[in-house]
C-alpha positions in Angstrom: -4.0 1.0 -54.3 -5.0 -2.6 -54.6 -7.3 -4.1 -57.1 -10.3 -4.6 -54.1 -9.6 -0.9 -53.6 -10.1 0.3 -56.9 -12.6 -1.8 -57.9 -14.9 -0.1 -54.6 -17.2 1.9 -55.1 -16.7 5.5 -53.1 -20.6 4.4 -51.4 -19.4 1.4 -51.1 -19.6 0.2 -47.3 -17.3 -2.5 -46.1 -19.4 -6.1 -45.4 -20.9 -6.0 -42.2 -19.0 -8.7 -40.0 -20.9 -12.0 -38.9 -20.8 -12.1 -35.3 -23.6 -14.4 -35.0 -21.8 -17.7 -36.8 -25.1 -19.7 -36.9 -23.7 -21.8 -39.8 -21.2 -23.4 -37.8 -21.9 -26.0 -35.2 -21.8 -24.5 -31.6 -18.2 -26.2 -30.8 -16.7 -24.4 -33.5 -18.9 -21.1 -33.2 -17.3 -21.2 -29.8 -13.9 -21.6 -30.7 -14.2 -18.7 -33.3 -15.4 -16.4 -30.9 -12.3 -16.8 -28.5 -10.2 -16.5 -31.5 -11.9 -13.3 -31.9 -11.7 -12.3 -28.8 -8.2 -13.1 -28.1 -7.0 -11.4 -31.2 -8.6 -8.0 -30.7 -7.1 -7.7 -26.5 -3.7 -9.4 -28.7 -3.6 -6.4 -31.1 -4.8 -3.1 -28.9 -1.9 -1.4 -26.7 -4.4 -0.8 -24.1 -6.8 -3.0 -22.0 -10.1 -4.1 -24.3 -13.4 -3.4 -22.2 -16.6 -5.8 -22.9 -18.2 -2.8 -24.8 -15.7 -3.6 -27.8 -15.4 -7.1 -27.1 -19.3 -7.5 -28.1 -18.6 -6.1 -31.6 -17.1 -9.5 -32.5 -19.3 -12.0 -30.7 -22.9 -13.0 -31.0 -25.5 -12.0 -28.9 -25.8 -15.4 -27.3 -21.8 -15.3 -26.7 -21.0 -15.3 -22.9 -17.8 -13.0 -22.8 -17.4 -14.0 -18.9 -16.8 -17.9 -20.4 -14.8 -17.3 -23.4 -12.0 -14.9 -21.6 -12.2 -18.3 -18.8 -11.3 -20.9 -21.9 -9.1 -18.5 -23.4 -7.2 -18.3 -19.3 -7.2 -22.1 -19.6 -5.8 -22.5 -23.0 -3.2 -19.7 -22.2 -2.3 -22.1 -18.5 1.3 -23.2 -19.7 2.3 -20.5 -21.6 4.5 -17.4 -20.5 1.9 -15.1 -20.4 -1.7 -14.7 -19.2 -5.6 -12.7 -19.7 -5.8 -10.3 -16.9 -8.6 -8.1 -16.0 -7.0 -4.7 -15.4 -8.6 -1.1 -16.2 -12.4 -1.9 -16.5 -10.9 -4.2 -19.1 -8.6 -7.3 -20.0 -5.3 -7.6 -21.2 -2.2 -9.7 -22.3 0.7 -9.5 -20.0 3.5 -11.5 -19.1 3.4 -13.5 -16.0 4.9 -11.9 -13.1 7.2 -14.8 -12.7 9.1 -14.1 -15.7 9.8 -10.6 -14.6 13.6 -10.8 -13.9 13.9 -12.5 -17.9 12.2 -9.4 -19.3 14.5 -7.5 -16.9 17.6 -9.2 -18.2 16.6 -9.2 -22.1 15.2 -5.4 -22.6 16.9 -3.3 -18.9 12.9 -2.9 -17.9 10.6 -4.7 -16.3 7.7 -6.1 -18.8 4.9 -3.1 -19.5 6.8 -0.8 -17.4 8.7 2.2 -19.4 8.4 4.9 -16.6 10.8 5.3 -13.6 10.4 3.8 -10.4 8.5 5.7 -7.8 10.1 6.9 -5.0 9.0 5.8 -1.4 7.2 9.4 -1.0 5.9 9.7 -4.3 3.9 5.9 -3.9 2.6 6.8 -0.2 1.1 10.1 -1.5 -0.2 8.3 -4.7 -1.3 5.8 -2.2 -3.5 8.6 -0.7 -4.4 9.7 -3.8 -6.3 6.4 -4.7 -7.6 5.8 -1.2 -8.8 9.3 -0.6 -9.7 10.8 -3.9 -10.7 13.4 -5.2 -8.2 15.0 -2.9 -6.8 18.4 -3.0 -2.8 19.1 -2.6 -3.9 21.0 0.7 -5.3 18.4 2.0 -2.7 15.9 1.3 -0.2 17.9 2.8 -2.7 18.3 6.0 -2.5 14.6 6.0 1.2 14.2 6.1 1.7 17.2 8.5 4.1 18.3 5.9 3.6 20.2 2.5 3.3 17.9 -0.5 5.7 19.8 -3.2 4.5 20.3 -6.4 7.4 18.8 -7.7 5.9 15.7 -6.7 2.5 15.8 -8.0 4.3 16.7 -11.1 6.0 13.5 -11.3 2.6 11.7 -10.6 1.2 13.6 -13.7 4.0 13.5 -16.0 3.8 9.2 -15.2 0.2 9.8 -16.3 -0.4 8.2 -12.8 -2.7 11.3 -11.6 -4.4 13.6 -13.4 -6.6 16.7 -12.4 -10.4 15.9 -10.9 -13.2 18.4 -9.9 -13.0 21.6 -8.1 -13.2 21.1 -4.4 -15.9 23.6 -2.9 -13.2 24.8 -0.5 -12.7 28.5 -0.7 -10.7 29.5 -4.1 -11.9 26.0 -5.6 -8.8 24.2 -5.4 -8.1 21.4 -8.1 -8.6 17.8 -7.0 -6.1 15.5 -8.2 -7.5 11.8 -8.8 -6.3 8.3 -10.4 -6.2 7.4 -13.8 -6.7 4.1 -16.0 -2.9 4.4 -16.4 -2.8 3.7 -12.3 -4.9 1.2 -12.9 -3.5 -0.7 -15.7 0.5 0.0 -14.1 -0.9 -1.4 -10.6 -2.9 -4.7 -12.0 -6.2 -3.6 -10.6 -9.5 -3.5 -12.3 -11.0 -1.1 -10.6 -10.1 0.8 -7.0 -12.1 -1.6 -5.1 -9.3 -3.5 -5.5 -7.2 -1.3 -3.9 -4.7 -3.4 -1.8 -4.2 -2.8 2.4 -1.2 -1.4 3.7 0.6 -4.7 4.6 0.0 -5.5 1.0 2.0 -2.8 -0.1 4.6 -2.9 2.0 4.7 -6.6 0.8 5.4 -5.6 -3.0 8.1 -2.9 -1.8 6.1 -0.1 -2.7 6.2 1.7 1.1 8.2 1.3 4.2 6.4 1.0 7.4 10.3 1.8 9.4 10.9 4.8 6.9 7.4 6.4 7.4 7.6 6.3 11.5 11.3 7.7 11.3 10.5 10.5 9.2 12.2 9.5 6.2 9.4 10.0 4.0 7.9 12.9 5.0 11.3 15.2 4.8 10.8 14.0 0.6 7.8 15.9 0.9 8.6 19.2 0.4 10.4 20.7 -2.5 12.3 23.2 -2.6 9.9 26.3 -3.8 6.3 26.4 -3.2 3.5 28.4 -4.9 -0.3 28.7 -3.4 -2.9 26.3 -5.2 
């Protein structure tokens, strides 16, 4: 125990932080509040969203501005601020993907396997359609969407379950998570890309979905009802 610690009081409550900085001139209030703000997104393993942002700031602080001095200051560096999951976040530019690759065998923020072509066009559906049932999905496809398959969405963390669909024996609706979110660079699903911009980041095949090579990765080998 340290001498701070043992000299507390058990009441004692730790010093309520001083977001408002009105003792410092408003160049340097301004600079302390990006540092703030840029070392709380630093230190979290997940994206920050404005709610905890504003517990470091003043209420005069525009949160908009400072992550737009913080983008500027970060310009020549190797990483960046991006707004991803209803939040922002420090990740390494895209550019310097293949160095990751080559230092650590992964690309950078990415420890789960690649998807395969039939596993991103039903996640695909997922996001555009949700909440979407596994009947429906496999309506869609003209071909029965395994369970093996949604299994590997879940286990990813890509999908997880959403509300019961009215149909008859209330089938579960799957949906997309913050994990989707945060893996895909969006910040919300209105960002959700078009098809051609998929098949421009090699996520589907436009040749393999008319020939059928998709849709025979569809079914597993079992099935059980929903």
């Amino acid at each position: 125990m340290s001498e701070a610690s043992a000299r507390r009081k058990p009441n004692d409550q730790p010093a309520l932080l001083d977001t408002e900085l009105e003792h410092l001139p408003p160049e340097l209030r301004w600079r302390e509040w990006m540092g703030r703000v840029e070392a709380v997104i630093f230190a979290a393993s997940e994206p920050v969203s404005r709610e905890v942002l504003a517990r470091v700031v003043g209420r005069s602080c525009n949160l908009d501005l400072v992550i737009d001095d913080i983008r500027a200051d970060l310009a020549g560096r190797p990483y960046e601020l991006v707004a991803v999951a209803g939040g922002w976040q420090h990740r390494t530019k895209k550019v310097f993907g293949d160095v990751i690759h080559a230092a650590f065998g992964t690309p950078t923020g990415q420890g789960t396997k690649e998807l395969s072509q039939s596993e991103a066009l039903v996640l695909m559906c997922i996001a555009y359609f949700q909440p979407i049932t596994r009947g429906e999905l496999s309506s869609f496809f003209g071909k029965e969407v395994s369970r093996d398959l949604i299994g590997v969405l879940r286990a990813q963390d890509l999908i997880a379950s959403g509300p019961r669909s009215p149909q008859p024996g209330a089938p579960y609706t799957y949906v997309t998570t913050k994990i989707f979110l945060s893996q895909f660079g969006l910040d919300t699903l209105r960002e959700l890309p078009d098809f051609e911009a998929l098949e421009d980041a090699g996520l589907l095949s436009r040749e393999k979905l008319l020939a059928g090579d998709i849709m025979s990765e569809l079914v597993g080998d079992q099935e059980e009802p929903d």
